[in-house]
Structure formats: structure tokens, C-alpha cells
BAMIVEX-811913 format. One record per residue (C-alpha): residue in three letters; y, x negated, z negated. Coordinates in pm, whole numbers. Layout:
+-----+--------+--------+--------+
| res |      Y |      X |      Z |
+-----+--------+--------+--------+
| ALA |      Y |      X |      Z |
...
+-----+--------+--------+--------+
//
This chain:
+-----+--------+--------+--------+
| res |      Y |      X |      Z |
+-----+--------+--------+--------+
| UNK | -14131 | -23573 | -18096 |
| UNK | -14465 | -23428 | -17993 |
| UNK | -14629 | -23520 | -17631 |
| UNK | -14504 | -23193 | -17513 |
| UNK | -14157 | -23205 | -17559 |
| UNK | -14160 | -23592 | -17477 |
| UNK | -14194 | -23478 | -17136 |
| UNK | -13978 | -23217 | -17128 |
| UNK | -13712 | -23376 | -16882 |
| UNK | -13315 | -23347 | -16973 |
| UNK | -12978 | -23400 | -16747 |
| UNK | -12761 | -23637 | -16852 |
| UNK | -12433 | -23659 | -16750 |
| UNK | -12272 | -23981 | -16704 |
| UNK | -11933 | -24027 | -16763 |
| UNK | -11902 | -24353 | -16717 |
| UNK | -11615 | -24659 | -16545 |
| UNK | -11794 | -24942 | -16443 |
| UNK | -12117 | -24929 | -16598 |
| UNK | -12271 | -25023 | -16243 |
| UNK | -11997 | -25324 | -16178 |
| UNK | -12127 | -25406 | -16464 |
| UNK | -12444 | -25472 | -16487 |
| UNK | -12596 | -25278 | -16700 |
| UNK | -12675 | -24959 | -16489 |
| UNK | -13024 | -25071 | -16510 |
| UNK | -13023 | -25094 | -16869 |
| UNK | -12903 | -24681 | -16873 |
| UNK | -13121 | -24592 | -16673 |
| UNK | -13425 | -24743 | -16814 |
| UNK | -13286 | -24618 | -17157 |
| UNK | -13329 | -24259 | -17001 |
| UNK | -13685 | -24265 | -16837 |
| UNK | -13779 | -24373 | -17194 |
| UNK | -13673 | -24068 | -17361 |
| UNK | -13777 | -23907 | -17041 |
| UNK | -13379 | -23783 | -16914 |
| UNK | -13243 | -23778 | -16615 |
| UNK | -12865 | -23912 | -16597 |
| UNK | -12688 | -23744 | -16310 |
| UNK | -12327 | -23779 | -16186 |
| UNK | -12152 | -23525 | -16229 |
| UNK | -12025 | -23386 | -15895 |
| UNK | -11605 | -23270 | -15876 |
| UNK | -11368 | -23152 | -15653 |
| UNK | -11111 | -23453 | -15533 |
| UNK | -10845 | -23321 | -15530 |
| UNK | -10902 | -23248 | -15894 |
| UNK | -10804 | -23624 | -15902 |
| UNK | -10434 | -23572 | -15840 |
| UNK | -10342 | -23399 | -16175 |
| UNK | -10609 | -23456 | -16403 |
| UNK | -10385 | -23706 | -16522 |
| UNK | -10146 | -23460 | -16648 |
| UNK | -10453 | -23199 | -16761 |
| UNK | -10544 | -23481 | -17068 |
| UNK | -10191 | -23603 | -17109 |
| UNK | -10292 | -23995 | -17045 |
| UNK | -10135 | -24148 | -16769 |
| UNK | -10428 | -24425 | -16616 |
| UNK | -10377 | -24738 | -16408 |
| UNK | -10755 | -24736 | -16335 |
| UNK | -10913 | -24504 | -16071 |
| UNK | -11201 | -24489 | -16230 |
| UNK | -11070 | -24326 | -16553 |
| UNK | -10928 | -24063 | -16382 |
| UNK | -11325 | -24031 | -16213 |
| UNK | -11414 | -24021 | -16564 |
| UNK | -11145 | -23709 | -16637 |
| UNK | -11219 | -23525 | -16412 |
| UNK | -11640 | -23529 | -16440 |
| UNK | -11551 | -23462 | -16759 |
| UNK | -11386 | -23167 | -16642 |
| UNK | -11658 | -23055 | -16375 |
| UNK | -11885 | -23040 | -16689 |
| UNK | -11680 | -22836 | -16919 |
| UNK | -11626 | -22591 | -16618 |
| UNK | -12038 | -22565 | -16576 |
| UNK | -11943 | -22728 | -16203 |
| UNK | -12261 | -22973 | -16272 |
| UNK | -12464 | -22795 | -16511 |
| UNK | -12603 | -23051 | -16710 |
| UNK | -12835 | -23064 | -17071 |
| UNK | -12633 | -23337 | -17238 |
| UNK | -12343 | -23631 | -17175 |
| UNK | -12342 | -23993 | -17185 |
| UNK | -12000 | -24154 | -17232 |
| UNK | -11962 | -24479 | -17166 |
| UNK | -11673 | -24789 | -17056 |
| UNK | -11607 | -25142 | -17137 |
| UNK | -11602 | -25273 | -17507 |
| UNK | -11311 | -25489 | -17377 |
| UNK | -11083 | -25203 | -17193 |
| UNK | -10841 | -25111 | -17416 |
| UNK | -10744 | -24793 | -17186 |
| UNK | -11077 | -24723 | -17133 |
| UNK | -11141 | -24708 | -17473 |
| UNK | -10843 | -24416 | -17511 |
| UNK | -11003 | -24189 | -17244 |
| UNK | -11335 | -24264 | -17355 |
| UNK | -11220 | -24089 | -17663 |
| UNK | -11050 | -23820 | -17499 |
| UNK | -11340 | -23702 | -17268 |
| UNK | -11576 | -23695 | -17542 |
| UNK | -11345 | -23504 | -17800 |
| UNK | -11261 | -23283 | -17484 |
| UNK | -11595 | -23171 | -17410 |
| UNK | -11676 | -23169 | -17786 |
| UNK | -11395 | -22884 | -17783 |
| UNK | -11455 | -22746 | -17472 |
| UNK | -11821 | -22661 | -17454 |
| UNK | -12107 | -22661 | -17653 |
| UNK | -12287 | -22927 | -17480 |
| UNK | -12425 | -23249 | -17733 |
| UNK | -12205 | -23577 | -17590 |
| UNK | -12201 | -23963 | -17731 |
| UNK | -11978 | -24209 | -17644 |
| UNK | -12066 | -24615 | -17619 |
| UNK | -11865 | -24891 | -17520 |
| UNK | -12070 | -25164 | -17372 |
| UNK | -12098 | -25554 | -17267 |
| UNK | -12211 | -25728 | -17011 |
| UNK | -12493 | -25786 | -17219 |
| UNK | -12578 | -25399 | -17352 |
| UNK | -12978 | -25385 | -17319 |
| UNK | -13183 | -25103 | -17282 |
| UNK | -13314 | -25101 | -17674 |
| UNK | -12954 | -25082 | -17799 |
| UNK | -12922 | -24801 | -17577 |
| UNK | -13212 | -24592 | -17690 |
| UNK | -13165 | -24454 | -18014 |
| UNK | -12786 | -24289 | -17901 |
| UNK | -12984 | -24197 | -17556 |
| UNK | -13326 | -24056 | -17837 |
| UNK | -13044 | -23852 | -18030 |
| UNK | -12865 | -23747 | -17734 |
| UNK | -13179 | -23562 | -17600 |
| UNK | -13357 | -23457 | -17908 |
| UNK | -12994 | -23217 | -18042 |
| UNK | -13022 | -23095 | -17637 |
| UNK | -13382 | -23015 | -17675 |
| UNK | -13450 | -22945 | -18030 |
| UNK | -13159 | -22779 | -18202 |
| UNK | -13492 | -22526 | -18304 |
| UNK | -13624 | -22791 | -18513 |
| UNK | -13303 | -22967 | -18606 |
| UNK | -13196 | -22636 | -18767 |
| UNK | -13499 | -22637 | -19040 |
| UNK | -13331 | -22599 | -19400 |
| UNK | -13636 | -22541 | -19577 |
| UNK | -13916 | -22807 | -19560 |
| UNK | -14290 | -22664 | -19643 |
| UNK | -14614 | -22760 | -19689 |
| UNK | -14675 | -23068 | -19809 |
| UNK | -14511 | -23350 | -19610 |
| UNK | -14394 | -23683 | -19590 |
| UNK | -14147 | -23932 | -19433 |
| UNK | -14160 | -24323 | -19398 |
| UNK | -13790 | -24506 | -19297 |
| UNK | -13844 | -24833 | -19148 |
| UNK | -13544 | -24977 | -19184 |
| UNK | -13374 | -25311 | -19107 |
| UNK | -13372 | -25436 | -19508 |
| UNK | -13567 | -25169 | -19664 |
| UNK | -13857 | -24947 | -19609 |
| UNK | -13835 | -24613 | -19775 |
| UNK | -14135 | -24325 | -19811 |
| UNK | -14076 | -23976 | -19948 |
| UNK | -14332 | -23703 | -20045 |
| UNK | -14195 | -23301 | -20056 |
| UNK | -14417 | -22990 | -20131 |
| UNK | -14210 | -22692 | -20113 |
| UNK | -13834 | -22808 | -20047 |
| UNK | -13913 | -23019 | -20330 |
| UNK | -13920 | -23401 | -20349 |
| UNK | -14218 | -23516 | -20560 |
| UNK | -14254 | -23909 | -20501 |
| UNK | -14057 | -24222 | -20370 |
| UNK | -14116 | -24514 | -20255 |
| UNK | -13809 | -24794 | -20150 |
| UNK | -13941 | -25183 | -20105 |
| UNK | -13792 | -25480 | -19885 |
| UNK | -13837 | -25453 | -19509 |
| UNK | -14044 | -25783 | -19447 |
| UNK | -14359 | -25748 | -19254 |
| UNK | -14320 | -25381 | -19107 |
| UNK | -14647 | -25188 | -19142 |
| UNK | -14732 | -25367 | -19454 |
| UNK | -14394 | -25278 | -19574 |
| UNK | -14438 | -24904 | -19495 |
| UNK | -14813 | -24929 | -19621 |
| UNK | -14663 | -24986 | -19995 |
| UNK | -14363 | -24782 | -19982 |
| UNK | -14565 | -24484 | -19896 |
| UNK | -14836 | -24565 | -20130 |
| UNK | -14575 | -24565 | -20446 |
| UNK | -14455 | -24243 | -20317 |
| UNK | -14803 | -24146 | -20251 |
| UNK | -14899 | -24252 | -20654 |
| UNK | -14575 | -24071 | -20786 |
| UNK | -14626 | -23805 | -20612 |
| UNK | -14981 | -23748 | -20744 |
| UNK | -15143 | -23642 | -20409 |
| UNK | -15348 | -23815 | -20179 |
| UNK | -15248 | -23934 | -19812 |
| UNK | -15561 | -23703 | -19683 |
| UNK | -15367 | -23413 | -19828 |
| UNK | -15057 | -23446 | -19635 |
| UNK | -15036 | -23210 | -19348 |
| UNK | -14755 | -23377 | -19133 |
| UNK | -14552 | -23728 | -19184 |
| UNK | -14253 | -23819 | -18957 |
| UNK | -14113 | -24171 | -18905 |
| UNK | -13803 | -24264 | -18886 |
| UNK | -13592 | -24643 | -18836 |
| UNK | -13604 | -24913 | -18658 |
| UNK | -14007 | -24957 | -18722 |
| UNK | -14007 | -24574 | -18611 |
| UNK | -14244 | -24657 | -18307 |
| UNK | -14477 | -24885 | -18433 |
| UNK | -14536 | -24716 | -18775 |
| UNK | -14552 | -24355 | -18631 |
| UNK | -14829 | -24494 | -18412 |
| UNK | -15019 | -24673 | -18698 |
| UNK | -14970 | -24373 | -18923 |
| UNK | -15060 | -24138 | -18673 |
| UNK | -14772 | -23971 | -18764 |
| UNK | -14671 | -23602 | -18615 |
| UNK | -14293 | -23689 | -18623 |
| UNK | -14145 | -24016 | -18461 |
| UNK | -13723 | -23965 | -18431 |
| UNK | -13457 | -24169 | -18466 |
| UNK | -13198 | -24211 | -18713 |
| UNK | -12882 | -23983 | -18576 |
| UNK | -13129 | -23691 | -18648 |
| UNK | -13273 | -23747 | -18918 |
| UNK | -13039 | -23914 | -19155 |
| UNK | -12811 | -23618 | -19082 |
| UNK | -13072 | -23377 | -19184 |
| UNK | -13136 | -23550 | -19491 |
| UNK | -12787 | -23595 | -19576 |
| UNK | -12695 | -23252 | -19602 |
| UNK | -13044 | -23180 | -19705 |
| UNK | -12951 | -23387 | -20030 |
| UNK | -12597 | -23273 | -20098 |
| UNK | -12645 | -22876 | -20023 |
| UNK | -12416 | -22878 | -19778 |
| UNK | -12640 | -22750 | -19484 |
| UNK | -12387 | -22470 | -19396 |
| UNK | -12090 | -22540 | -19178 |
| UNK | -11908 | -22850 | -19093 |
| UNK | -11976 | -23168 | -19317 |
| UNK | -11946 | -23566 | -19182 |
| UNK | -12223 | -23829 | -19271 |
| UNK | -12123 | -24219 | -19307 |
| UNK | -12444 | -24367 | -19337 |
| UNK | -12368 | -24765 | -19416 |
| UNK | -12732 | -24948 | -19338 |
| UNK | -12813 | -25338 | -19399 |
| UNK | -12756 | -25423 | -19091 |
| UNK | -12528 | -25100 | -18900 |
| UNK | -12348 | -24813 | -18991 |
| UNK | -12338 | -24429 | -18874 |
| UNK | -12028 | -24183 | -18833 |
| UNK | -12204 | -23868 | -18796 |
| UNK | -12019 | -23510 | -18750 |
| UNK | -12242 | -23275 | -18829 |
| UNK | -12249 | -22860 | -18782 |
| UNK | -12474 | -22657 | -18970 |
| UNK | -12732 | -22939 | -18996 |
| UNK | -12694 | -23066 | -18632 |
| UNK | -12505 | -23328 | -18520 |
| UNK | -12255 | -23381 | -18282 |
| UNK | -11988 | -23650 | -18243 |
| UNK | -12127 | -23950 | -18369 |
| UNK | -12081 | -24320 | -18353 |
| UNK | -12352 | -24626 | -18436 |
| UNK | -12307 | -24979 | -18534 |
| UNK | -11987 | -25178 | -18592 |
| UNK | -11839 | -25477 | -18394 |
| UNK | -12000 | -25702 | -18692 |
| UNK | -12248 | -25689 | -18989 |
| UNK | -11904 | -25760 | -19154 |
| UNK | -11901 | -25363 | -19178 |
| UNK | -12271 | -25340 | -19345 |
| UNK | -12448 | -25392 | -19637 |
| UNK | -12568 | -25706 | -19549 |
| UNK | -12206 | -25886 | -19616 |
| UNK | -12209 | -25686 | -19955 |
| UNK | -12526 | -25873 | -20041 |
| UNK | -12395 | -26187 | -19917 |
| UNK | -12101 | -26107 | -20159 |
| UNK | -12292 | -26012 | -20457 |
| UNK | -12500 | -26341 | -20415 |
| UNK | -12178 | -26539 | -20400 |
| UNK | -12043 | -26446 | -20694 |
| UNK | -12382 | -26462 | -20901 |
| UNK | -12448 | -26121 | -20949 |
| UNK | -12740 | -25880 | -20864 |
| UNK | -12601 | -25616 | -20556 |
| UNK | -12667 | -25312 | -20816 |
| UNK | -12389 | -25494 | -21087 |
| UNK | -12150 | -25548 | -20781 |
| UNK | -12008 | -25185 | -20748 |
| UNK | -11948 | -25173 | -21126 |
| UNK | -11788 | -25501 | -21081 |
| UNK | -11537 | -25390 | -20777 |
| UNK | -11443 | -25072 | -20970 |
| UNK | -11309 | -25283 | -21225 |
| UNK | -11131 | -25498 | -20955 |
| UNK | -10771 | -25438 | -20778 |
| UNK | -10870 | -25524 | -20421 |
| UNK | -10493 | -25547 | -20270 |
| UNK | -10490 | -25890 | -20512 |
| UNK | -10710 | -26093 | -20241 |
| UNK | -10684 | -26063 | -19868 |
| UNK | -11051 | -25996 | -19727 |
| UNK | -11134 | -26035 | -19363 |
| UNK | -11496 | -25883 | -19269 |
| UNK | -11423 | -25798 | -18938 |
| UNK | -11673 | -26094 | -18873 |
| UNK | -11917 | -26177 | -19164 |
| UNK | -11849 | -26532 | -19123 |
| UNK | -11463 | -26497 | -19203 |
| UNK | -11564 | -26270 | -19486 |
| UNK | -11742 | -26489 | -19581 |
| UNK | -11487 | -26773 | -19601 |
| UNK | -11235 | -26569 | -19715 |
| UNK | -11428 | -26498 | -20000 |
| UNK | -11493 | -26853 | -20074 |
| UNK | -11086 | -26924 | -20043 |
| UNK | -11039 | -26660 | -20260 |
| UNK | -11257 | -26775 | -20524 |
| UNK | -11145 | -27137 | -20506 |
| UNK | -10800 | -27020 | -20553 |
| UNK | -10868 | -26874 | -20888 |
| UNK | -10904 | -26487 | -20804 |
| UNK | -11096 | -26267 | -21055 |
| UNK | -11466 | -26219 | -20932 |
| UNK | -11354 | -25824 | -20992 |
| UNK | -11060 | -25834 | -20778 |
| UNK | -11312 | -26033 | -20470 |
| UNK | -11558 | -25744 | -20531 |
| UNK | -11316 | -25478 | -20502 |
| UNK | -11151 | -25620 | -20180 |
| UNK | -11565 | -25670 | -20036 |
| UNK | -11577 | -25313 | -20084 |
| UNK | -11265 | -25209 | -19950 |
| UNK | -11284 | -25451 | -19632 |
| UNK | -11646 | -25261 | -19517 |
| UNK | -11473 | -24900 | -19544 |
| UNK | -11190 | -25022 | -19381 |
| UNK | -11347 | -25151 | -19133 |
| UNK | -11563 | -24829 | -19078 |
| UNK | -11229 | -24647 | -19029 |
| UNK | -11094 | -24888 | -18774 |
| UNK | -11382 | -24887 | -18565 |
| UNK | -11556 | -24597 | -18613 |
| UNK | -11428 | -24283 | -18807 |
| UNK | -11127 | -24280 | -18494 |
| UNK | -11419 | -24155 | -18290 |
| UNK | -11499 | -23890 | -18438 |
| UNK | -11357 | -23584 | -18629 |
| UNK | -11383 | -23615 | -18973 |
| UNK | -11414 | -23255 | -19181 |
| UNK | -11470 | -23238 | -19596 |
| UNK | -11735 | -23247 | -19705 |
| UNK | -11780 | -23630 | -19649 |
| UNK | -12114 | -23774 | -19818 |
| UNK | -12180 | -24136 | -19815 |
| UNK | -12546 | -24225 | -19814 |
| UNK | -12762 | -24513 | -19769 |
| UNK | -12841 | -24787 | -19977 |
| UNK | -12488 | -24937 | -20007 |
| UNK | -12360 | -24584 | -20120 |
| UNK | -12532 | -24693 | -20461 |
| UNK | -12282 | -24974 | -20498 |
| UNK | -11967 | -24752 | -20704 |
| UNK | -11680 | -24969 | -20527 |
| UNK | -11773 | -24885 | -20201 |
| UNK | -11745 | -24458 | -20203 |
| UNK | -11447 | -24520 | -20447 |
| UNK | -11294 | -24786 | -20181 |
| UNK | -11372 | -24475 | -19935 |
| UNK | -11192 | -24209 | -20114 |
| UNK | -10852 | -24433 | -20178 |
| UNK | -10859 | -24517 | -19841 |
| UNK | -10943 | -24126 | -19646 |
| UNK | -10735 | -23967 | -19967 |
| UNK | -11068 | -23701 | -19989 |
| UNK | -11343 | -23684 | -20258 |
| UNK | -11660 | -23880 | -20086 |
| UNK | -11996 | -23694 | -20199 |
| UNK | -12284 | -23967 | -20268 |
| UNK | -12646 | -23675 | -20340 |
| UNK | -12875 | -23783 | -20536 |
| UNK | -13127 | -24029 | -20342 |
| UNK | -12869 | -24104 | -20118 |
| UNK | -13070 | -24392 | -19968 |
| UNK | -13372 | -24212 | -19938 |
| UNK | -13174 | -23967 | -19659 |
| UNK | -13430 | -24144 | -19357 |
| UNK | -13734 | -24031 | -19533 |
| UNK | -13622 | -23723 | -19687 |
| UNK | -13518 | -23592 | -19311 |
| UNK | -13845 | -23714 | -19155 |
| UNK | -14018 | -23533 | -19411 |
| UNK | -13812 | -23219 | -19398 |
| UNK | -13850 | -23195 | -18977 |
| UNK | -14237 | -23313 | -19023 |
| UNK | -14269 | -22983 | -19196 |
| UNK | -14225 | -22787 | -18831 |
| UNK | -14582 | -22921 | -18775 |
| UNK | -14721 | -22774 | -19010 |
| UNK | -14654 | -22393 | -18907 |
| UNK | -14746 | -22535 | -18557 |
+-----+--------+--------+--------+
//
């Protein structure tokens, strides 16, 4: 974002239980002054209390989720005007977990305000907070930008991300050059991805009129690069993502499965609104599809070809932790099953785990397009489709959707 709009404060609703018993009330609000929001409790009317209960159908033990009700409430009726909303409960609350759901698909409904939804620990830090707090604000203050369909100029976008470092050049809603490389030292990493893209692209770094950065290196390459554009991931990737499969008109949803996290995205007309980040494990990620790939001897680009060959319902595959993936892989192989049956069930296990944990949250509308590096490995948007019973879309440079969006939303700049 530029300096202006950094400082262009937001209200943030929070719809939270027990976020200040426990502990981590700091953590929100520190999360918020970052991105320069103000989180504000919604204010009610009491009495509201006594059949809100019966207004969302769930009948609550805990006072506190009937607090949460009716806020929710309040803010659907404009009663505390408010910019944005922040849901949030206990990752261990089972009930909580059910309204937490229900307030955010009930304002989602109800209003046209942007709301998230987080579950947190007693050991939720402000970083882990930021980039759902960053995409929170940026949809309530930029839906201008975040509307763009057409990317001009010349421009280009760098994605820092947690295993790989992409770079993309575009002149004209066009991509011209691409660079992808192994995330190891951060600005070095984004130094030679976006000199390959630079080299393909046959233009000069001088000659670029506005670069955005996007990933989990955002801040410190955007700041090395100088760069015009410095967003986070929700934004961005869901920008690209369309941008890439021509689907930037009307509803589509956006799994994005990273190295190290994944993203549930519902996006409308290019923006996005319900979405979820991150899994319980990396058992959900790419990085336990690499781990599989290695185990069986075979480079991560053979292993999709490998699991589409496979029948995964011949091995039982746990990944809701990597480490008893991990071993039931090994178990599997030392009890003689095919290495294309193991691949197959690796495949399955991450979708399946993405639906579990993630794709409940949200509201999942056709078209679906899989991106991200792992969306090049032909088991897993196959293992998708059997599973959701839809066709899964994977664009062309699906794992270049970071860059691609940076680039595409750096373009604003350059009419600026």
C-alpha cells in the first residue's frame, strides 16, 4: 500500500469470546496498529441477549457466544457502524468453533461488510495475525484497486514465498518473463528470480514503472526493491488467480496450497471475501508432498503422474500431522503397497484435509481453480475433483498467481 492509504485508519469489529481471558488481546491489538485499524466492540442492546439464541438457531452454553451473536447482529443492523470484522474464539472450543462459523457466514449474507474468522491459542502472536488483519483492511479500503482487470504499463511482481521465490514481468495485460527459484536467502533469492524474469522478458529493471511485492519476504523485499506495491497474499493471489483462469466476473473460489500453508479464498468479481489461511499442520501443504516424493525416490514434478496412476483408497494415509504422514507412509511401503497407490493416497490425504479444516469455512461456488506450486503435481487437483465431485480449474502459471497479482495491482501506480 502507498504511505497515504497506510494511514488511512479502519474500524474493526471484534467479534470475539475470550480473546482477552486469553491472552492474546495484546497480540490483536498490536496486529491492528500495524496495519493502522482500529478494533472496536461492537456496542448492542441486552436484551438482544435473550433470543438471539433462537435468531441463529444454535442453542449456547457459553455467555459469551451469545455476546458474540448478538455484536454480530448490532453490525449487520449498522447499530456500530464499523469498516470491517474480526472473528475470532478458541482453536480448542468446539461450540465456539460452530458460532464462529455462523457469525461470519451471517454477516457475509447479511451485509456487505469484508469479515475473517481465526481461531486462536494461547500462543497466537501478533505476526500470525497480520496478514488476515493486512487483507482484512486492504478489501475495506481498496476494493478501487482490488477491482483492476486490466494491468498496464509495464510492471512487475516479486512473491517471496516460504519455498520459492517467484518474479513476473507484464506489459499490456500480457505476461512477458518469469522467474521461479528456491526461497533460501530472501533478497538474494528475489534478486535472481526477478533477474530471469527480467532477461526473458527482454527489458531492463530501469524500465519498469511500478513492482509490487508480495509473500512472506513482502516487507523486506518491497523495501529493498523500492517497490510501489507491498500486500499480502489474500489479495493478491486472488487477483492473480482469476487473473490467470479468466474468470474475473462473478463468483469463483481460490485454494491456493503453498509449501508451507494453504488458502480457501471466496472470491466476487476479483475481490475476496470469506477466506481461511493455514491448516492445523504442514500435513495439509506442499511440504509433506515433497517429503513424499523424496521418500519414494522420485523428483516432486514425476509424483503427480505417479498418484494418477495410483488407487489411493488401497493405503490408509494420515497427514493430519506430517509426522504420522510420514510414518504412515513408511508402514505402507514396508508392507508392500505400490509406490502409485502411496502417491495417490499423499495426494488425496492434503485435499482432504483442506476440506476438513478449511473449505467448511467458507462457501464454495464453481469455478474452483487450484493454484500454487503443488497445483502442478496432477494427483493433487484430480484428488480434489473426486473428492468436491466439481471440475477443479489449474490456469496456466498457476504458481506464478503471487507475482502475477502484484504485478497486475502495481499497475494502479502507474496511472497515479
Amino acid at each position: 500500500m502507498s504511505k497515504e492509504e497506510k494511514y488511512e485508519q479502519v474500524k474493526v469489529a471484534l467479534v470475539s469470546c475470550g480473546s482477552e481471558y486469553a491472552g492474546i488481546q495484546s497480540q490483536l491489538d498490536s496486529a491492528a496498529e500495524r496495519v493502522n485499524a482500529k478494533l472496536v466492540y461492537p456496542e448492542m442492546d441486552v436484551s438482544s441477549l435473550d433470543t438471539i439464541e433462537m435468531e441463529f438457531g444454535l442453542q449456547v452454553a457459553s455467555a459469551d457466544l451469545k455476546l458474540m451473536m448478538a455484536r454480530a447482529k448490532a453490525v449487520v443492523e449498522g447499530t456500530a457502524p464499523v469498516d470491517g470484522v474480526f472473528v475470532t474464539s478458541c482453536f480448542r472450543c468446539a461450540e465456539a468453533a460452530i458460532v464462529r462459523n455462523e457469525v461470519r457466514r451471517y454477516i457475509h449474507k447479511n451485509s456487505d461488510i469484508p469479515v475473517i474468522s481465526y481461531s486462536f491459542t494461547e500462543r497466537t502472536t501478533a505476526a500470525t495475525l497480520l496478514t488476515r488483519m493486512e487483507a482484512l483492511t486492504t478489501i475495506a479500503r481498496r476494493k478501487h484497486l482490488l477491482a483492476r482487470e486490466v494491468q498496464t504499463g509495464l510492471t512487475a511482481g516479486i512473491d517471496s514465498g516460504s519455498t520459492t521465490t517467484k518474479a513476473a514481468i507484464m506489459r499490456d495485460n500480457k505476461l512477458i518473463g518469469e522467474g521461479w527459484v528456491p526461497t533460501i536467502n530472501v533478497i538474494e533469492s528475489a534478486r535472481k528470480a526477478y533477474d530471469i524474469a527480467l532477461e526473458q522478458a527482454g527489458v531492463k529493471e530501469e524500465d519498469v514503472q511500478a513492482l509490487g511485492t508480495t509473500g512472506y519476504g513482502r516487507f523486506l523485499i518491497g523495501e529493498h526493491f523500492k517497490a510501489q506495491l507491498v500486500q499480502e497474499e489474500i489479495t493478491v493471489n486472488s487477483k492473480g488467480a482469476v487473473y490467470l483462469a479468466d474468470k474475473q466476473k462473478g463468483p469463483a473460489t481460490v485454494i491456493d496450497i503453498g509449501g508451507m500453508d494453504n488458502k480457501a479464498i471466496s472470491v466476487e468479481d476479483g475481490i475476496p471475501g470469506m477466506f481461511t489461511m493455514g491448516g492445523i499442520c504442514a500435513g495439509a501443504s506442499g511440504r509433506f508432498l515433497d517429503m513424499t516424493a523424496k521418500r519414494l525416490g522420485v523428483e516432486i514434478t514425476e509424483l503427480g503422474k505417479l498418484a494418477v496412476k495410483g488407487m489411493q483408497d488401497k493405503v490408509e494415509m494420515n497427514s493430519y500431522c506430517i509426522v504420522f504422514g510420514i510414518q504412515s507412509l513408511v508402514n505402507s511401503l514396508a508392507q508392500g503397497s505400490a509406490a502409485q497407490d502411496v502417491a495417490a493416497a499423499a495426494c488425496h490425504s492434503v485435499v482432504e484435509q483442506i476440506f476438513e479444516q478449511q473449505l467448511q469455512e467458507i462457501e464454495v461456488k464453481e469455478p474452483l481453480i487450484l493454484v500454487g506450486g503443488s497445483s502442478l503435481i496432477e494427483g493433487v487437483p484430480k484428488a480434489l475433483g473426486d473428492l468436491l465431485k466439481i471440475n477443479v480449474i489449474v490456469p496456466p502459471h498457476s504458481q506464478l498467481i503471487g507475482a502475477v497479482g502484484a504485478a497486475l495491482l502495481a499497475s494502479g501506480y502507474v496511472e497515479e
